[in-house]
N, C-alpha and C positions, 0 to 999 in steps of 0.2 A: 671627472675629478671626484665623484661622490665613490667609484667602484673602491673596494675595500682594498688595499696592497698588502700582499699577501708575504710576498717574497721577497728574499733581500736581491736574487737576479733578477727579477723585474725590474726591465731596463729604468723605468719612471722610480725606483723606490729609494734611490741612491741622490740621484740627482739633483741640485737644488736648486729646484725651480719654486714656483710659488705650490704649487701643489702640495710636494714637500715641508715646504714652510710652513703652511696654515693648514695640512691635513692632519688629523690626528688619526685616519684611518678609517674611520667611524662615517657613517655615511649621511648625519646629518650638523658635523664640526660646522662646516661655509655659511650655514644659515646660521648656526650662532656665532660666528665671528663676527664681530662689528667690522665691517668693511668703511675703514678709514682710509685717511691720507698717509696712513702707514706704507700703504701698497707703491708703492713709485719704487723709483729703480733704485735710491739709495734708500733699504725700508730698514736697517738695522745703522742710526744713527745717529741713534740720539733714546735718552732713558726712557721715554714712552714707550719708544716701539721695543725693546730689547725686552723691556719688561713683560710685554704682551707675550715676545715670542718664548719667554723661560716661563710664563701661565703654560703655556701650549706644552714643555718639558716636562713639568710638574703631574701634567695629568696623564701623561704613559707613565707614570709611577704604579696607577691602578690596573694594569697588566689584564682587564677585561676579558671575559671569554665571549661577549657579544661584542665586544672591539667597539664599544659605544661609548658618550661620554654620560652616560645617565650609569655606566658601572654595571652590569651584569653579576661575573663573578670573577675574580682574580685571582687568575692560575697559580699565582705564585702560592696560595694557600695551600694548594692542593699537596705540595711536595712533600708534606708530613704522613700524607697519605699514603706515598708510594714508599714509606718504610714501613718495617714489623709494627712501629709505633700507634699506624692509624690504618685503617682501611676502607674501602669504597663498598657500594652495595653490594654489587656480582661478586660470585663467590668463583675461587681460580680462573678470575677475567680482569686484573689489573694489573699493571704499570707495576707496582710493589707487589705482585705477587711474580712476577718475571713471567708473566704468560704471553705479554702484547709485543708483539714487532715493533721496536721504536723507530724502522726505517719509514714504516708509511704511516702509522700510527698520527690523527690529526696532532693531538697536543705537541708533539715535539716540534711535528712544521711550525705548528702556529705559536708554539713558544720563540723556537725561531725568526720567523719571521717579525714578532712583534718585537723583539727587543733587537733587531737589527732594526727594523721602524723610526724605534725610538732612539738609537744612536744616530741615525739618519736626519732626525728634526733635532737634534742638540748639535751638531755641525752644522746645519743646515744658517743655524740661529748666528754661531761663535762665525762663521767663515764670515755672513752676511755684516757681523759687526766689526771685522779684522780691518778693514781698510780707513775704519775712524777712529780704531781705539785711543792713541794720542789724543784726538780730541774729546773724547768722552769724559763725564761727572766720575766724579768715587761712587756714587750711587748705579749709575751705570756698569762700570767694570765690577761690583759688588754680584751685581744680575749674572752678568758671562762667568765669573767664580762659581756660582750656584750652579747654572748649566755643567760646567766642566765636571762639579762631583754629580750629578745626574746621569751624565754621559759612562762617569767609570760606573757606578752602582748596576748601569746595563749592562756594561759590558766584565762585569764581575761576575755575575749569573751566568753568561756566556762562557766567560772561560773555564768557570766552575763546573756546568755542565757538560761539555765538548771538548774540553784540554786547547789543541789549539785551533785557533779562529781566526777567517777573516778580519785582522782587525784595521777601524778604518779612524784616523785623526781630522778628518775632512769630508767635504762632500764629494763625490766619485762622476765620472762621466762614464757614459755608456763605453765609449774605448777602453777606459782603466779596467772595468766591470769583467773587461775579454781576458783579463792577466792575472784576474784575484788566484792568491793561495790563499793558504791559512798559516800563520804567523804563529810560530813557538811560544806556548805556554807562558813560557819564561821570561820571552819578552814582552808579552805582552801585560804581566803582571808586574813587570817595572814599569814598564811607559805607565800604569794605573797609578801606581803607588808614587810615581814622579807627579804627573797631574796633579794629583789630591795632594800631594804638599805644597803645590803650586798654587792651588786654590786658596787653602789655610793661609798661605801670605796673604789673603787679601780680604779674606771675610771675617768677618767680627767671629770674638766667642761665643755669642746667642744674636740671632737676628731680633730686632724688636717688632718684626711681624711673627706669630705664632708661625711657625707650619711651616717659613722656609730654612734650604739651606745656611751652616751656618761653621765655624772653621771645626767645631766638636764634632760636626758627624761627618764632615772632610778627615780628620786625624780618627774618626771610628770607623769607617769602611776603610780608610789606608791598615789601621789595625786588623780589620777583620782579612782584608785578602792576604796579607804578611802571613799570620795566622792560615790562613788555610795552603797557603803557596810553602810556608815550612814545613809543615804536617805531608803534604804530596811529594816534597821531598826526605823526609825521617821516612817516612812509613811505607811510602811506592805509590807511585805514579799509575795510574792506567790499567790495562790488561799485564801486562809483564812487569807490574811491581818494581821499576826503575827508580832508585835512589838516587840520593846527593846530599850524604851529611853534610859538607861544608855548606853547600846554598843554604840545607836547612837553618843551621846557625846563626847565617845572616837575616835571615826572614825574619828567623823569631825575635831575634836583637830589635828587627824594624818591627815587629808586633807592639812589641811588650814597651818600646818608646812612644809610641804612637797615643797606645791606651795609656800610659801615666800621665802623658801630655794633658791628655781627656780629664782624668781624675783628679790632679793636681792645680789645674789653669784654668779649667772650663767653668767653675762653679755649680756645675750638675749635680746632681741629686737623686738616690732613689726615691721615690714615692712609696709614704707613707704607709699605705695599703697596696698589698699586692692585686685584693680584685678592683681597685678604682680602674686600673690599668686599662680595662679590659669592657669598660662599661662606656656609656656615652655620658654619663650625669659625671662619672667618677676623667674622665680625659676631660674637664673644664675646670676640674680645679687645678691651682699652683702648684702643688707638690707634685703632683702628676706631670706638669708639665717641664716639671725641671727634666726629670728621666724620662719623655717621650722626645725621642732626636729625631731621626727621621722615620716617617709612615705615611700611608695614602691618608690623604685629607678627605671628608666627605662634604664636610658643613661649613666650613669656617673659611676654606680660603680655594681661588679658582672660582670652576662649576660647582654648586650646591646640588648635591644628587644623594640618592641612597645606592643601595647593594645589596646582593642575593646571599652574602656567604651564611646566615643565619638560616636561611629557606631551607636549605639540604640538611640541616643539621638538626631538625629539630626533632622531640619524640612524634607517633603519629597521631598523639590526642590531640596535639594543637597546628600540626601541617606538616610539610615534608622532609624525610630524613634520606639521606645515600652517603655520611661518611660518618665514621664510629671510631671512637680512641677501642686499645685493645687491652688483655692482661700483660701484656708485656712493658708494655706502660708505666700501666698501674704498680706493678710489681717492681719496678723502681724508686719507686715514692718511698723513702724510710718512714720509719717507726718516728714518732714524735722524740722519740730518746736519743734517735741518732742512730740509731742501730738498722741495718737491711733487716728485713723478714726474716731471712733466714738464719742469723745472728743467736748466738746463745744470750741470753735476757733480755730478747728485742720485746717481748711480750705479742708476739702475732699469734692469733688467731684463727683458723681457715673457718670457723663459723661465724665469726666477724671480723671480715678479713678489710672493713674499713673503720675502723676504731681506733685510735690514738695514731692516728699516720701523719707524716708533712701537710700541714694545712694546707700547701698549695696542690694534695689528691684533689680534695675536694671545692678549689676553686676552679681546679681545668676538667675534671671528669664526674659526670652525673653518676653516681651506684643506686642500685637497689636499695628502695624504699629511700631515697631522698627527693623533698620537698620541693614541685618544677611547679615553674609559676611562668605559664603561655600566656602572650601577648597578643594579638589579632592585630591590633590598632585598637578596634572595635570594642573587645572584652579581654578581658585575664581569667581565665583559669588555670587555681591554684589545687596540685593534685601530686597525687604520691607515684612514686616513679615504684614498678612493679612487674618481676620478672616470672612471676609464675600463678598468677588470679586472673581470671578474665573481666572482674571485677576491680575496682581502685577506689580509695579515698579521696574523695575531695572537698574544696573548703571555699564558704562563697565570703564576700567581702565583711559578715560579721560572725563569721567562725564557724558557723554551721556547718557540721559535716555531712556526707551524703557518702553513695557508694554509686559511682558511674562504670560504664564501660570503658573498660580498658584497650583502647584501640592498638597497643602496640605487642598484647598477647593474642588477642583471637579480632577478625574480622576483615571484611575486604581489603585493605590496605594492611594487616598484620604481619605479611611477607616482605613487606620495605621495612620494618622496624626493627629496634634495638635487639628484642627480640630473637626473629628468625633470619633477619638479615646482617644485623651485627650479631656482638659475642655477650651483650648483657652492658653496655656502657652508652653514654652519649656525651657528646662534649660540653662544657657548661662554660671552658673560657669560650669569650665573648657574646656569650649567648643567656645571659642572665635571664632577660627577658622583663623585666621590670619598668624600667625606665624608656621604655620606647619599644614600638612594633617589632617582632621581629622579623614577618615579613619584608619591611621596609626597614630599614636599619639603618642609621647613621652615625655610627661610631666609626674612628678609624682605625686602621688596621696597622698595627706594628711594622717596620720594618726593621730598625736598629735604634735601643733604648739603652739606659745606662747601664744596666744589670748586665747585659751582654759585653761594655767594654770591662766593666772587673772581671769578670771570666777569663777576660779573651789575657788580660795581662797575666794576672795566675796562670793559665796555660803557657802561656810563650814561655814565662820564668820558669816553670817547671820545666818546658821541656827544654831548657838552656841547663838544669839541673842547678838554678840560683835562687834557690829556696831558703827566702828570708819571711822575715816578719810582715813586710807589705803583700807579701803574698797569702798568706794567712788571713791577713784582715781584708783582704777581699773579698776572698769567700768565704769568710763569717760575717761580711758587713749584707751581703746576697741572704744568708741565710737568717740572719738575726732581724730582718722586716719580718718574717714569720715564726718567730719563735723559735728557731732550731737552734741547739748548740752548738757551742763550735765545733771545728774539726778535732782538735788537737783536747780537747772536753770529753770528746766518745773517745777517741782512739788516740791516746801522744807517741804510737808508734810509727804514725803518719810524719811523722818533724822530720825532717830532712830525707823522707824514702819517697823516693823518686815516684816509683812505680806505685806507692798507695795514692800519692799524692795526686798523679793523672791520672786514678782512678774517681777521686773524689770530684775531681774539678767537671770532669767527663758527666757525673754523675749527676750535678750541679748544674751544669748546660741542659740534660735532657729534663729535667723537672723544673726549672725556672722557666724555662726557653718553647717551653713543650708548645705545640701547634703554630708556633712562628716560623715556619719554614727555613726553618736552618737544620734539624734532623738529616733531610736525606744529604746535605752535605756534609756535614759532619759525620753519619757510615760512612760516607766513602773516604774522604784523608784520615782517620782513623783506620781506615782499612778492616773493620768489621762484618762486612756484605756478609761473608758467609756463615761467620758464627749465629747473627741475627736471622738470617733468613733460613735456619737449619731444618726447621720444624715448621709447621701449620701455624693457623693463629688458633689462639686459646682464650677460653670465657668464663663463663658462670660452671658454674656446677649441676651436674644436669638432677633434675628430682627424683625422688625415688617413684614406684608404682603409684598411682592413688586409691586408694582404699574410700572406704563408704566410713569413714570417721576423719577423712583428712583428703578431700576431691582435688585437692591442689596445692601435695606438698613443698614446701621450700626449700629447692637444693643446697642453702646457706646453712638449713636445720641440718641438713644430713651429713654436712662437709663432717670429715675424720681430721683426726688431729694429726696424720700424717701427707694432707694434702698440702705440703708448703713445696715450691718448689726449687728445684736444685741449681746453683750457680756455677756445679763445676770444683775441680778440685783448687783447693786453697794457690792462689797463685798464678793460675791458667789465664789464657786470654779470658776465655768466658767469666773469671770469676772478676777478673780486673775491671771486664765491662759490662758488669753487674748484669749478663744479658741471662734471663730464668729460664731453664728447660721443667717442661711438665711432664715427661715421659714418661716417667714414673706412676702415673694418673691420670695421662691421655684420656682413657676410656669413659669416664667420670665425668670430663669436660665438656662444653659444648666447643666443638672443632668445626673450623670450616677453611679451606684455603689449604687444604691435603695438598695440593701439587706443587705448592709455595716453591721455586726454585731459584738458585742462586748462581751466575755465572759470573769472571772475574772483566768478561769484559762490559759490566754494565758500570764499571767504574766509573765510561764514559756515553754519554749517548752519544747513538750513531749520526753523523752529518742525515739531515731527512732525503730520500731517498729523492723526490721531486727538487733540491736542490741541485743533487752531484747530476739530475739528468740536463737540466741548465748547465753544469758548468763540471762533467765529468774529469777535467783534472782535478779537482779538490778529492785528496786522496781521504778514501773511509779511515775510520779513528780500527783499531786494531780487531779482529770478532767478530767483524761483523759483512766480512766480504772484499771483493775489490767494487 
């Protein structure tokens, strides 16, 4: 019972038995389970126990890479990574650069496999309580409500990932296990979207426990998959880019209801500050909490545990870094005016090329020469982020400045850093580092907040071409937390144009939304893969010679005022999705990820290769073989 289930055809991993029930995967759940009088043959029957077993639901939200419940790290993070937007240490050796086989490649099994896991212990839970529901509290049926949007939010990622899947409403016996297919996209993003409105009948607006489900983030993931399920039909499905305007229209219809339902009924709220979001002092106050809906909990409810995602991310003066936001990123961030970079009176800069930009640059991405304040638990050190000194600034707790070694330009560990192994960036959402270790971290992690349902309605209505006034104030109500103007303020050629409009809002998703793991799904129904992945990743500006008056010049000193780069002719795909080409200045660049390649059938991942040899009728998704 303790071995870890790996597979959704392991015959035990379907089944619901108590293993099932009370496993979370993890190989030491059974000793933390209070093994009560829950256990008997009718163990889902009553509000205690149902409650226990939607705790047990709650915690495959944290999608673990040690499949533990002390949280490791949660893959789901990772998926910002595998677009142009972020990348991993090895250089043309990842997932987003198109180099890794995702037939045998672990993360896909194991993505796989855990979020079939975790649809497995939320049926496991609902079947075991099916035969009392009649007699069950409101409070009880409240609990199976919650399971039910848990269950779709897995199997959203699922079908988002793989198009179409096994998809299972019940717990499965070893004979059914011998006959599985995989179930049409299409249906199976109905049966989701019928669930989650099913739920919403029964759960409050905002639960009065912090942290659970609640009918606003049952009508925001029904929003969200509507939205991504119309977008796969407008734009192309798959490898062979298969359309269905009419489905799309209805999709987005059920988008764009779903999200006003959220915005009008729910009483939600953005928060105040954009970086409370993202901090653990700033997720306990109110206004935060109006607009965090659903995300992994770490502190507050469940197991009380910490999490690694900060450890990888960090510069190498204060511990370990292997993922990096890029300029392609960056280079989405507007001018504080409203204006792109490239914009005639944007006022950009290429020798300060982060000065008057969207203040939310500078709350998700570290630049050159900004202010990093490393937490140990132990001590803080407060020191200047610096791409080309082997020396740095630093400042102790009563302002004292000193000049320390700069661990992430020269020194043993200076090859995993920002540096030589990123492009000159480091991430700074969630990773403040202030208010708590960041080796041990307890902040929680986003999964779907309010800012994301205004988005999703302004998409759906644009791309219904129903572009009114509520659409407008959505994405200036997004933008005006940070000071940006409105849309129709920079540009009122935007009012009623279709195509500027799903430019902005696009534009809007990738710099509100940035490292929340909705990126690589958003390339792909968009249908961008290729224009983004055209080119290498791009960084700092590489320095000139050092001369015996200047040992370690500043490639920011030397940038020319023609290094801005180019978005493509006025109109084009590339310039609609605002994706920057350097080409022009390659050479000047720090580059790395030369082989970056793009093919169309990474639309979908491939079924893992140790699944189809279990269960070789499940036909491969298109590209990738029989």
């Amino acid at each position: 019972m303790k071995k870890v289930i790996k597979h959704i055809f392991n015959s035990k991993v379907l089944v619901g038995t108590l293993v099932l029930i009370l496993g979370t995967g993890c190989s030491d759940y059974l000793e933390k389970e209070p093994m009560s009088d829950y256990l008997s043959s009718n163990l889902y029957n009553n509000e205690g126990a149902i409650k226990q077993g939607a705790t047990g639901c709650y915690q495959r939200l944290k999608m673990d890479h040690a499949n533990s419940s002390s949280s490791n790290i949660p893959l789901s993070i990772l998926w910002d990574m595998y677009t142009p937007f972020g990348i991993e240490r090895a250089d043309n050796s990842s997932i987003g650069v198109g180099n890794v086989d995702m037939r045998t490649n672990f993360t896909g099994e194991f993505i796989w496999a855990t979020l079939f896991t975790s649809i497995a212990r939320c049926n496991a839970v609902l079947d075991g309580a099916a035969p009392f529901y009649n007699q069950l509290n409101d409070q009880a049926k409240i609990y199976l409500a919650e399971i039910r949007v848990l269950r779709a939010h897995f199997n959203i990622q699922l079908v988002s990932l793989w198009g179409d899947i096994p998809y299972f409403t019940s717990s499965v016996t070893d004979e059914q296990l011998k006959y599985v297919t995989r179930t049409p996209w299409k249906e199976v993003v109905n049966n989701i979207m019928e669930d989650l409105e099913g739920a919403a009948t029964i759960l409050p607006w905002q639960s009065p426990e912090w942290g659970r489900v609640d009918r606003s983030i049952a009508l925001g993931l029904k929003a969200r998959i509507a939205l991504y399920a119309g977008s796969w039909c407008k734009f192309g499905y798959g490898k062979d880019a298969i359309k269905d305007e009419q489905q799309a229209k209805i999709y987005f219809e059920a988008a764009a209801d779903a999200a006003k339902r959220v915005i009008n009924e729910s009483g939600r709220n953005l928060a105040v500050k954009y970086k409370d979001l993202f901090t653990r002092a700033g997720q306990l106050k109110e206004d935060v909490k109006k607009e965090t809906m659903l995300f992994m909990m770490f502190s507050d409810f469940g197991d009380k545990s910490s999490h690694y995602m900060s450890l990888g991310e960090q510069c190498r003066m204060i511990g370990q870094s292997g993922r990096f936001p890029t300029q392609q990123l960056v280079d989405t961030y507007e001018m504080k005016n409203g204006k792109r970079i490239d914009e005639m009176g944007s006022g950009y800069k290429p020798q300060k090329p982060f000065e008057n930009r969207d203040p939310r640059l500078k709350e998700t991405i570290y630049t050159h020469h900004d202010t990093i304040i490393g937490n140990t638990g132990k001590n803080k050190l407060k020191f200047l982020m610096e791409l080309y000194n082997p020396q740095t600034k630093s400042w102790d707790e009563n302002k004292n400045e000193t000049m320390i070694d700069n661990q992430d330009y020269a020194g043993a560990v200076a090859q995993y850093g920002y540096v030589q192994s990123g492009v000159g960036f480091a991430w700074k959402k969630y990773n403040h580092y202030d208010d708590e270790s960041s080796a041990q971290p307890t902040y929680n992690i986003h999964i779907l907040r309010f800012a994301e349902v205004l988005l999703t309605y302004a998409e759906a209505k644009i791309e219904l071409n129903e572009i009114d006034a509520t659409v407008i104030n959505a994405i200036d109500k997004v933008r005006a937390r940070v000071e940006m103007p409105g849309i129709l303020t920079v540009d009122p050629n935007r009012d009623g144009n279709q195509a500027k409009m799903r430019q902005i809002v696009r534009r809007e998703r990738k710099v509100e939304l940035a490292k929340e793991s909705l990126m690589l799904f958003d390339m792909r129904r968009w249908r961008v893969g290729a224009l983004q992945n055209a080119e290498p990743t791009y960084g700092y500006p590489l320095p000139k010679a050092p001369t015996s008056e200047n040992k370690y010049p500043d490639g920011y000193d030397d940038a020319t005022d023609d290094m801005v780069p180019s978005y493509g002719a006025p109109g084009s795909e590339r310039d609609l999705n605002d994706i920057a080409s350097y080409a022009a200045f390659a050479d000047r660049l720090r580059t790395r990820d030369k082989n970056r390649v793009w093919e169309d059938r990474f639309y979908l991942w491939p079924i893992p290769q140790t699944e189809r040899n279990k269960c070789p009728w499940l036909e491969q998704n298109p590209g990738y073989g029989e």
